[in-house]
C-alpha positions in Angstrom: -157.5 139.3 -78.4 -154.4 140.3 -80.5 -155.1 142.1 -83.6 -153.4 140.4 -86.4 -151.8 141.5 -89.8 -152.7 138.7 -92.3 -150.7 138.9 -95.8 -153.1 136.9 -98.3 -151.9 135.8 -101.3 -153.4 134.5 -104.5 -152.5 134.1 -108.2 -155.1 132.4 -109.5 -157.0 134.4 -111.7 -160.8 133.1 -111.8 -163.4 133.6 -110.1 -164.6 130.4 -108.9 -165.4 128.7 -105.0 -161.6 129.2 -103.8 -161.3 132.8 -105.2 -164.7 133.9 -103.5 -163.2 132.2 -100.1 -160.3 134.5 -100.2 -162.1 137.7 -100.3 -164.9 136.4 -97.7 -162.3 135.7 -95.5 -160.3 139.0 -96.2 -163.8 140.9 -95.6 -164.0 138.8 -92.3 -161.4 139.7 -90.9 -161.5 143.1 -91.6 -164.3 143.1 -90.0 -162.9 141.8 -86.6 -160.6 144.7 -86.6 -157.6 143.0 -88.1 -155.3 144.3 -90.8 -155.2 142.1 -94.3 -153.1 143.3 -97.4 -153.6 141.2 -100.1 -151.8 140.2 -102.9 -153.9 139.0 -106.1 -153.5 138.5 -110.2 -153.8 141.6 -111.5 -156.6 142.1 -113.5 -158.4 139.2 -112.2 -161.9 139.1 -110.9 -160.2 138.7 -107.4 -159.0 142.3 -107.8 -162.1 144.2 -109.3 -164.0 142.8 -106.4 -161.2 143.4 -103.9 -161.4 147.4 -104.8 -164.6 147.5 -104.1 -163.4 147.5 -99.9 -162.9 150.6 -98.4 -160.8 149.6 -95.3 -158.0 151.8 -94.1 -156.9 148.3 -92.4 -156.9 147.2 -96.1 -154.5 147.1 -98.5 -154.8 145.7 -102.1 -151.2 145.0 -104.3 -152.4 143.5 -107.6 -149.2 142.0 -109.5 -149.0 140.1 -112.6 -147.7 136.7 -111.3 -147.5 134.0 -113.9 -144.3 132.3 -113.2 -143.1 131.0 -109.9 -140.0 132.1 -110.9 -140.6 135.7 -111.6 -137.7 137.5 -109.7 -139.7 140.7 -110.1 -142.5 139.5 -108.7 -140.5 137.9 -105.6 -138.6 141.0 -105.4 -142.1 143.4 -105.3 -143.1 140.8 -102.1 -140.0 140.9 -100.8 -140.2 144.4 -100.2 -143.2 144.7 -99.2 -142.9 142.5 -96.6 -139.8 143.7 -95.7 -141.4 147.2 -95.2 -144.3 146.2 -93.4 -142.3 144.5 -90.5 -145.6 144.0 -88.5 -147.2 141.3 -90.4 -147.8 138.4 -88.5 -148.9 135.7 -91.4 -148.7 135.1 -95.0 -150.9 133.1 -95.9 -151.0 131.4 -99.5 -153.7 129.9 -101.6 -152.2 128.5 -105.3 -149.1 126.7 -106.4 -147.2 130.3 -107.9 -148.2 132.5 -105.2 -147.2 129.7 -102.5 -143.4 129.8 -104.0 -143.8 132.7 -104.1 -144.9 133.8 -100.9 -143.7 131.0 -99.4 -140.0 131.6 -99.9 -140.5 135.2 -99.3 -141.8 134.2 -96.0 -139.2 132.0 -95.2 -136.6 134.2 -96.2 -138.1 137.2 -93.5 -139.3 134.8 -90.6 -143.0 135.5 -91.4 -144.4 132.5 -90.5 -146.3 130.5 -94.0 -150.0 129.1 -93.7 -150.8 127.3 -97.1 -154.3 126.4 -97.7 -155.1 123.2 -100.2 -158.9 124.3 -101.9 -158.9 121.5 -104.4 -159.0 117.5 -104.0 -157.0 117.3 -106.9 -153.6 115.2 -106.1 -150.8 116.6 -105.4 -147.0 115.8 -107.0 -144.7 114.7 -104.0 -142.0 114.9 -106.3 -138.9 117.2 -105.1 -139.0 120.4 -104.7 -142.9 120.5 -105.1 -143.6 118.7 -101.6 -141.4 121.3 -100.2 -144.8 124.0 -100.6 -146.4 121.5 -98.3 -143.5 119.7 -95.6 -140.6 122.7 -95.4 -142.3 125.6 -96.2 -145.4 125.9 -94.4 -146.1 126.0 -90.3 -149.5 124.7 -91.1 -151.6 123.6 -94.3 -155.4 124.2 -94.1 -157.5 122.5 -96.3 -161.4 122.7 -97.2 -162.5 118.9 -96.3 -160.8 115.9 -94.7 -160.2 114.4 -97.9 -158.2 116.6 -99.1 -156.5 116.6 -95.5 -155.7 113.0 -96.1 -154.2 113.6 -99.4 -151.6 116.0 -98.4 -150.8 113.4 -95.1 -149.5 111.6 -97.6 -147.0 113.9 -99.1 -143.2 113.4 -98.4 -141.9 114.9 -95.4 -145.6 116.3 -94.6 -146.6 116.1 -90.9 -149.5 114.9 -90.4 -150.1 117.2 -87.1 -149.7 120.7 -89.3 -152.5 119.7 -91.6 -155.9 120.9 -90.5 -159.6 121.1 -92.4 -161.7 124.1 -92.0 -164.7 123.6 -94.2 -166.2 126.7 -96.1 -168.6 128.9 -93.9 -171.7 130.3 -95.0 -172.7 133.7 -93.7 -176.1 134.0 -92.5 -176.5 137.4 -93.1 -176.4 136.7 -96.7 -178.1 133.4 -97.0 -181.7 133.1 -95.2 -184.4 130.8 -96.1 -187.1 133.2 -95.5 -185.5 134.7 -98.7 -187.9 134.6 -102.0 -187.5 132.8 -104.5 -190.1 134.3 -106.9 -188.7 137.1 -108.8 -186.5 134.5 -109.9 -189.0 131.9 -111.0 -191.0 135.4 -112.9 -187.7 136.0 -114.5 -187.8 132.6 -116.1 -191.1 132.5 -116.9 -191.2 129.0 -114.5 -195.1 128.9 -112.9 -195.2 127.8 -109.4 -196.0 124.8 -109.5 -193.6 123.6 -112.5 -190.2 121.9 -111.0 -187.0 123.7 -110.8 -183.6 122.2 -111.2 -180.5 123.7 -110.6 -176.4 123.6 -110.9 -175.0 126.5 -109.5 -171.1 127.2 -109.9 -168.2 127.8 -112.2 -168.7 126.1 -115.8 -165.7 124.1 -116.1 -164.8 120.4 -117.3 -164.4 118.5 -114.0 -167.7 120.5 -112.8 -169.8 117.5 -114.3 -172.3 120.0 -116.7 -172.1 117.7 -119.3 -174.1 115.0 -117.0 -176.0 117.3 -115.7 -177.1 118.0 -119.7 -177.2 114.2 -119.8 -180.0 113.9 -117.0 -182.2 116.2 -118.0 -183.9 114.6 -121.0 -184.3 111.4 -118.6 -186.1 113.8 -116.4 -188.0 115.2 -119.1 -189.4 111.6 -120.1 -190.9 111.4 -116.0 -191.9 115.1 -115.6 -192.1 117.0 -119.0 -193.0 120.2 -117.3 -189.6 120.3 -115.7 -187.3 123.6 -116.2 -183.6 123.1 -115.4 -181.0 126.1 -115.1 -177.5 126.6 -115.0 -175.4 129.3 -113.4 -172.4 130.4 -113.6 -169.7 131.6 -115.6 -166.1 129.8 -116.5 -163.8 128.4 -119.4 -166.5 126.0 -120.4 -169.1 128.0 -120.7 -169.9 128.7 -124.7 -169.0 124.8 -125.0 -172.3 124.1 -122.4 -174.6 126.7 -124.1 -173.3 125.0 -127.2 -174.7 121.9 -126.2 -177.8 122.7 -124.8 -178.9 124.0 -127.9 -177.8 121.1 -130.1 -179.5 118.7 -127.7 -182.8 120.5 -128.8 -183.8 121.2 -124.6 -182.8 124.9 -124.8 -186.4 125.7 -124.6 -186.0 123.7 -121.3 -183.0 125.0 -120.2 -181.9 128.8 -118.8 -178.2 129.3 -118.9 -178.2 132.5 -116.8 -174.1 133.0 -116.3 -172.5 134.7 -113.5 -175.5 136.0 -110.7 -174.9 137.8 -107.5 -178.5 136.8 -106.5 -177.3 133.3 -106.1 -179.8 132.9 -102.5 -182.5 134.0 -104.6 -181.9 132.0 -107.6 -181.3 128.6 -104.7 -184.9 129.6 -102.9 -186.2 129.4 -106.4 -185.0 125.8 -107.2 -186.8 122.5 -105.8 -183.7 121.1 -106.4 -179.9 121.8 -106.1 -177.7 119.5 -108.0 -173.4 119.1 -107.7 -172.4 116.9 -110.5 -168.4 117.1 -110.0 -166.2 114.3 -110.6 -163.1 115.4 -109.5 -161.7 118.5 -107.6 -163.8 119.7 -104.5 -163.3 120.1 -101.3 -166.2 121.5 -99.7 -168.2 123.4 -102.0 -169.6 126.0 -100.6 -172.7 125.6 -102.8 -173.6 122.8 -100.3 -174.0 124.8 -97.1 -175.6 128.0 -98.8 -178.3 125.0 -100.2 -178.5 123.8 -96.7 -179.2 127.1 -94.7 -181.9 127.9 -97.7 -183.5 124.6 -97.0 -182.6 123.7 -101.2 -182.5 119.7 -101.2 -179.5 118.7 -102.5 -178.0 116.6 -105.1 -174.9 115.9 -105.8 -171.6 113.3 -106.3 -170.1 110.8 -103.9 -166.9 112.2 -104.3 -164.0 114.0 -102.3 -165.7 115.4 -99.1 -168.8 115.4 -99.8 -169.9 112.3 -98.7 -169.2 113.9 -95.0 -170.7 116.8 -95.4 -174.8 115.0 -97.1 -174.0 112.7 -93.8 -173.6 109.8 -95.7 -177.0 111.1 -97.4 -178.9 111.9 -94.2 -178.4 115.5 -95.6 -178.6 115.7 -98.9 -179.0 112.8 -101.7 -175.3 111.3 -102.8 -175.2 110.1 -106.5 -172.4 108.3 -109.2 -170.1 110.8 -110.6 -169.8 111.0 -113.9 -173.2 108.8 -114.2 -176.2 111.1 -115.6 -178.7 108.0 -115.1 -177.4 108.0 -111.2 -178.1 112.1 -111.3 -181.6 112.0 -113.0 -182.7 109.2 -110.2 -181.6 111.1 -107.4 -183.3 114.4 -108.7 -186.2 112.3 -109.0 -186.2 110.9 -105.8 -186.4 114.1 -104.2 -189.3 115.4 -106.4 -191.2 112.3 -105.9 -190.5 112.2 -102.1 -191.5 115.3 -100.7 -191.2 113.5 -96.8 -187.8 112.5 -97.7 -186.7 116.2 -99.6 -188.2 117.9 -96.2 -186.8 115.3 -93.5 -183.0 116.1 -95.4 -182.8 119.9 -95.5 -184.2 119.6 -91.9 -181.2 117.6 -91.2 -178.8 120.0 -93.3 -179.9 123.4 -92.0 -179.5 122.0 -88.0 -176.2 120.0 -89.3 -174.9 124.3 -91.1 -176.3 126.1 -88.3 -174.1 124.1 -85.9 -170.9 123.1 -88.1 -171.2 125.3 -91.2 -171.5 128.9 -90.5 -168.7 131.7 -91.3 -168.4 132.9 -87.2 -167.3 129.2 -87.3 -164.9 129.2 -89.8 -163.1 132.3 -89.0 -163.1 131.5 -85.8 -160.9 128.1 -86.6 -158.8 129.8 -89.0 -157.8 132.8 -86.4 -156.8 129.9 -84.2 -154.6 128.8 -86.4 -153.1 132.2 -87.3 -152.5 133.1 -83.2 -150.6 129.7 -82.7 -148.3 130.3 -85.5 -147.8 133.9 -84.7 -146.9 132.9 -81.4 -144.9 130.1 -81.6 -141.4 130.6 -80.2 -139.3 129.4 -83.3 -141.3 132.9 -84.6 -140.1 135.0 -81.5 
């Protein structure tokens, strides 16, 4: 096996599912011997987190890129790739960065892998389709929707666009894990239900249903406790909202956690309430391996991923009535909850892990490190 230098890129500067992909993947790598610099927002969560590797195989360049047409910033990647004449990929992640390091790329025969993280459409108007049809050697994408979406985007081929779901690493995520620290923290007894949303607060994220749903719950099981974690733009706006509902007795808004398998071991329930925007969450197959039932919006890929709801229950989006039914579905079915994270943690174990994943998108980097047209 070749060892590889891999030239991420990323100017986003959250900290949300597509953010926390880049740095797994960077600390993957790293850990199969290859080389990774990375290029991230500076002074974005993406970068405090990324200094926290101590890699000689690593190396971190933060830069402040909030215009695609920064020639500063193209100038600073220019050189570095110029000077580091072994790399073997750049590999971009948002819309700046992939100008950015997309032309760069172009411009030095370093071949361009683009990945697509959102469902969101895409504007096929010129030159954007030229991040996904001239630019690139491949596009990777998170789910097959999202795959299908780009197919359709002037000049794309079809036969450079490829899905590689999210991974979840077992190492991290075990359903032997405990679940009651967490339920102590909360003051939730044992035997009271536990409902959950896990990920960044954000508008198309669906919290607002979510808030919706709960006092419907409330009127079946008034014992319930509900949390939300998680941190994002829309954050105050949801604790806002909680409280003017009157359920913030009923409701823990705990913000950004590290402990996230803890805090899923202590939920009988995991709900995903998006609308718009995912691709795979990677909430989904961390729920699966820790045997969390699951919850969550017939939208994008996920419809795939539940099995068409052999894994998982699919609801409405944007229909709190659809949520609260499915949530209660699960608690009043405890056959059905078991027989569907049975299904989902055989379904991860098989399709869903991170060996998987890196393994797919290593593949990907060797063909188009080796193709001739890069010789």
């Amino acid at each position: 096996m070749k060892l590889l230098h891999i030239l991420h890129t990323e100017a986003a500067g959250g900290w949300g599912g597509q953010e926390i992909r880049v740095l797994q993947e960077t600390r993957l790598l790293l850990e199969r011997g290859h080389r990774v610099s990375l290029v991230c927002q500076a002074e974005s969560p993406l970068e405090e987190r990324a200094r926290s590797i101590s890699n000689s195989r690593f190396h971190l360049i933060p830069i402040s890129m909030k215009s695609a047409l920064s020639l500063w910033v193209f100038l600073t990647l220019y050189r570095y790739v110029s000077k580091n004449n072994n790399l073997d990929v750049i590999h971009t992640h948002s819309s700046v960065d992939s100008w950015l390091g997309g032309v760069v790329g172009k411009l030095s025969g370093v071949p361009v892998i683009r990945t697509r993280h959102v469902s969101l459409p895409v504007n096929d108007f010129f030159p954007n389709h030229l991040l996904y049809s001239y630019i690139p050697q491949r596009i990777l994408t998170s789910g097959n929707m999202i795959s299908d979406i780009l197919k359709q985007v002037r000049c794309v081929d079809s036969n450079k666009v490829v899905s590689i779901p999210a991974g979840v690493d077992l190492r991290k995520f075990d359903s032997g894990i405990s679940g009651a620290k967490i339920r102590e923290e909360l003051k939730v007894d044992s035997n009271q239900i536990l409902i959950g949303k896990i990920g960044v607060v954000r508008g198309w994220k669906g919290h607002n249903y979510f808030l919706e749903a709960i006092p419907l719950i409330l009127k079946k099981i008034p014992s319930a406790r509900f949390v939300i974690v998680g941190d994002g733009p829309g954050f105050k706006e949801i604790k806002s909202k909680v409280k003017l509902a009157g359920i913030d007795n009923k409701v823990d808004l705990l913000g950004h956690r590290e402990d996230v398998p803890e805090i899923m071991a202590a939920l009988d329930v995991q709900v995903l309430a998006s609308f718009a925007g995912e691709g795979t969450p990677q909430i989904i197959p961390q729920a699966f391996v820790m045997k969390t039932p699951v919850v969550a919006t017939k939208i994008a890929s996920i419809p795939d991923l539940l099995g068409q709801g052999e894994r998982g229950i699919l609801i409405e989006p944007e229909n709190a009535l659809s949520l609260a039914e499915g949530v209660l579905k699960l608690i009043r079915n405890p056959d059905i909850a078991k027989r569907l994270v049975e299904n989902a943690y055989s379904f991860c174990l098989k399709e869903l892990t991170v060996d998987k994943m890196m393994d797919s998108t290593i593949a990907i980097y060797e063909e188009v490190a080796s193709s001739p047209q890069n010789n």
